[in-house]
C-alpha positions as a printed NumPy array, in Angstrom:
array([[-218.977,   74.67 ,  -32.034],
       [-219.773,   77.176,  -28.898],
       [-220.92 ,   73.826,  -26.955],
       [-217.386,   72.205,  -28.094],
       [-215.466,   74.583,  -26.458],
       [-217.571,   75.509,  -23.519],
       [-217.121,   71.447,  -22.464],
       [-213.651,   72.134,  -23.322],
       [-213.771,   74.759,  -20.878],
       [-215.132,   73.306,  -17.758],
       [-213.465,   69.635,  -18.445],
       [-210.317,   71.67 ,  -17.982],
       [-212.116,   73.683,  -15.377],
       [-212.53 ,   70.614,  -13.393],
       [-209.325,   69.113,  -13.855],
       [-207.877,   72.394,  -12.247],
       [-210.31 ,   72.383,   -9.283],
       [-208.995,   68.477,   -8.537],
       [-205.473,   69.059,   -9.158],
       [-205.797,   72.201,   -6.825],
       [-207.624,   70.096,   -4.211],
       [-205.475,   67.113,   -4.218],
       [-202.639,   68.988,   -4.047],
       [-203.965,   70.832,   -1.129],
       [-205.22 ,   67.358,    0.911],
       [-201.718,   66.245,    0.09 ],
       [-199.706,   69.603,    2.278],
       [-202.434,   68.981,    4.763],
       [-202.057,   65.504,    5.58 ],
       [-198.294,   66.285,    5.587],
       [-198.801,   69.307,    8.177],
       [-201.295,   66.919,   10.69 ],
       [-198.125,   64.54 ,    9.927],
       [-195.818,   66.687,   11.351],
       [-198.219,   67.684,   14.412],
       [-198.245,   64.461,   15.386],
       [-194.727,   63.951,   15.416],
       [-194.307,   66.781,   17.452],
       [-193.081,   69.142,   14.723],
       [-195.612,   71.805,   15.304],
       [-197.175,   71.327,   11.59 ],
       [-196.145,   75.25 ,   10.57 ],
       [-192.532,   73.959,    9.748],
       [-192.036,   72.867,    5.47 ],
       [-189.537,   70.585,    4.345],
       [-186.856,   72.691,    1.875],
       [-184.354,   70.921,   -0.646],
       [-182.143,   72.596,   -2.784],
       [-180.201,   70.05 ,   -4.981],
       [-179.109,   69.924,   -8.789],
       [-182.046,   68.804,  -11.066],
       [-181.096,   65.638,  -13.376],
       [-182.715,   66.589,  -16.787],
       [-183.673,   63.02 ,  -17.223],
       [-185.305,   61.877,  -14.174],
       [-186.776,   65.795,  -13.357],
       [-187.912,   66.719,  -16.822],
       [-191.817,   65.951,  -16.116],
       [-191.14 ,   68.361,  -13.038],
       [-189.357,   70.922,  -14.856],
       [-192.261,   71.181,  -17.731],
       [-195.365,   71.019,  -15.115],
       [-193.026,   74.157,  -12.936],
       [-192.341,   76.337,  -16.517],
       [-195.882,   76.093,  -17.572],
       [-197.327,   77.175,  -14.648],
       [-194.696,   79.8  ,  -14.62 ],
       [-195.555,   80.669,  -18.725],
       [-192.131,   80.188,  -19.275],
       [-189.589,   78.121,  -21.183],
       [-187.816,   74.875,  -19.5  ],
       [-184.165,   75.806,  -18.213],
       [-181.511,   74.673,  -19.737],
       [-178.58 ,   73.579,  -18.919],
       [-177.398,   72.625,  -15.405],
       [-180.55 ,   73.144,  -13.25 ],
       [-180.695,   73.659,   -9.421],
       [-184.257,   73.614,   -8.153],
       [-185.607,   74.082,   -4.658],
       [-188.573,   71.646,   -3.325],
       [-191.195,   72.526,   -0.828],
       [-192.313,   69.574,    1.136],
       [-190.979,   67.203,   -1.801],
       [-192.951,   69.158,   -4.487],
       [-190.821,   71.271,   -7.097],
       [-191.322,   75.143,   -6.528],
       [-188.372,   76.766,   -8.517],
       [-185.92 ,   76.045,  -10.667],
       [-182.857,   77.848,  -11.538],
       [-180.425,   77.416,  -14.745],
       [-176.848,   78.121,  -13.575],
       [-175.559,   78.942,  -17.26 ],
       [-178.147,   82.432,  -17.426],
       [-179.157,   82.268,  -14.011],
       [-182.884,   82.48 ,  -15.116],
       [-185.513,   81.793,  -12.731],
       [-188.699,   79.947,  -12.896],
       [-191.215,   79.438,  -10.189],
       [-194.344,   78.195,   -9.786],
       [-196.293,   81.842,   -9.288],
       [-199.03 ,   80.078,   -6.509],
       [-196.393,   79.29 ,   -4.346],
       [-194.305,   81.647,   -1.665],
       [-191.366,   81.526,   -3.712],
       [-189.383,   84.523,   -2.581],
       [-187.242,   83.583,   -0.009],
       [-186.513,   80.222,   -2.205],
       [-185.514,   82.237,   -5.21 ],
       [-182.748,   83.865,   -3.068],
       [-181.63 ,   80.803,   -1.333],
       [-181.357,   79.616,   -5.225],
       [-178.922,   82.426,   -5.959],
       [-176.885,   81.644,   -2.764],
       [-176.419,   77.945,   -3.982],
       [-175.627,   79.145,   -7.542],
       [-172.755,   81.573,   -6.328],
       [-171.447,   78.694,   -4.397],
       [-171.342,   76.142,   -7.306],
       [-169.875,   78.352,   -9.941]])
C-alpha cells in the first residue's frame, strides 16, 4: 500500500514539474518573440473580457483549483496574461479567484475597475 501511494506521489510529482516547465518554455518563447519584434520582451499581453461559461469552463476549473476555490458563478469577467487565464471575477458577489503563482495584484484591481463599469 505505502509503494501505491508513494508512485502516486511522484507520478503526480512529475506531472507538476512538466506542466511547470512547459508552461514556463511557453512565456519564454513568447518574451524572445517579442524581442525580436522589437517589443523589448519585458512587456505581457493583458485581456480583460467576459468569460463564456461554455467555451471557458476548462479554464475556469484549472484557475479555481489552483486557487483551492470554488468555480464563479454567474457572469464571469476574467483577466489573461499573455493568452493564459490568471483571474477570474464573478460580477453577481464580486468574488475573486486567481491563480496564487502568478502576479495577480494589479489584475485583481483592474478586475474591479471593469466590474464597476459593467454594473
Amino acid at each position: 500500500m505505502y509503494a501505491l501511494i508513494t508512485q502516486m506521489a511522484n507520478d503526480r510529482n512529475a506531472e507538476l514539474r512538466r506542466d511547470a516547465s512547459s508552461r514556463r518554455i511557453g512565456r519564454l518563447a513568447r518574451r524572445r518573440k517579442a524581442a525580436l519584434r522589437g517589443g523589448g520582451g519585458a512587456t505581457e499581453e493583458v485581456t480583460v473580457r467576459r468569460l463564456d461559461p461554455a467555451s471557458d469552463h476548462t479554464a475556469l476549473v484549472r484557475l479555481a483549483g489552483r486557487d483551492s476555490s470554488d468555480v464563479p458563478e454567474g457572469e464571469i469577467i476574467g483577466a489573461e496574461l499573455d493568452g493564459s487565464l490568471v483571474a477570474a471575477m464573478s460580477l453577481s458577489d464580486h468574488r475573486v479567484v486567481a491563480d496564487p503563482f502568478t502576479r495577480t495584484d494589479s489584475l485583481r484591481s483592474l478586475l474591479e475597475l471593469r466590474a464597476g463599469q459593467l454594473c
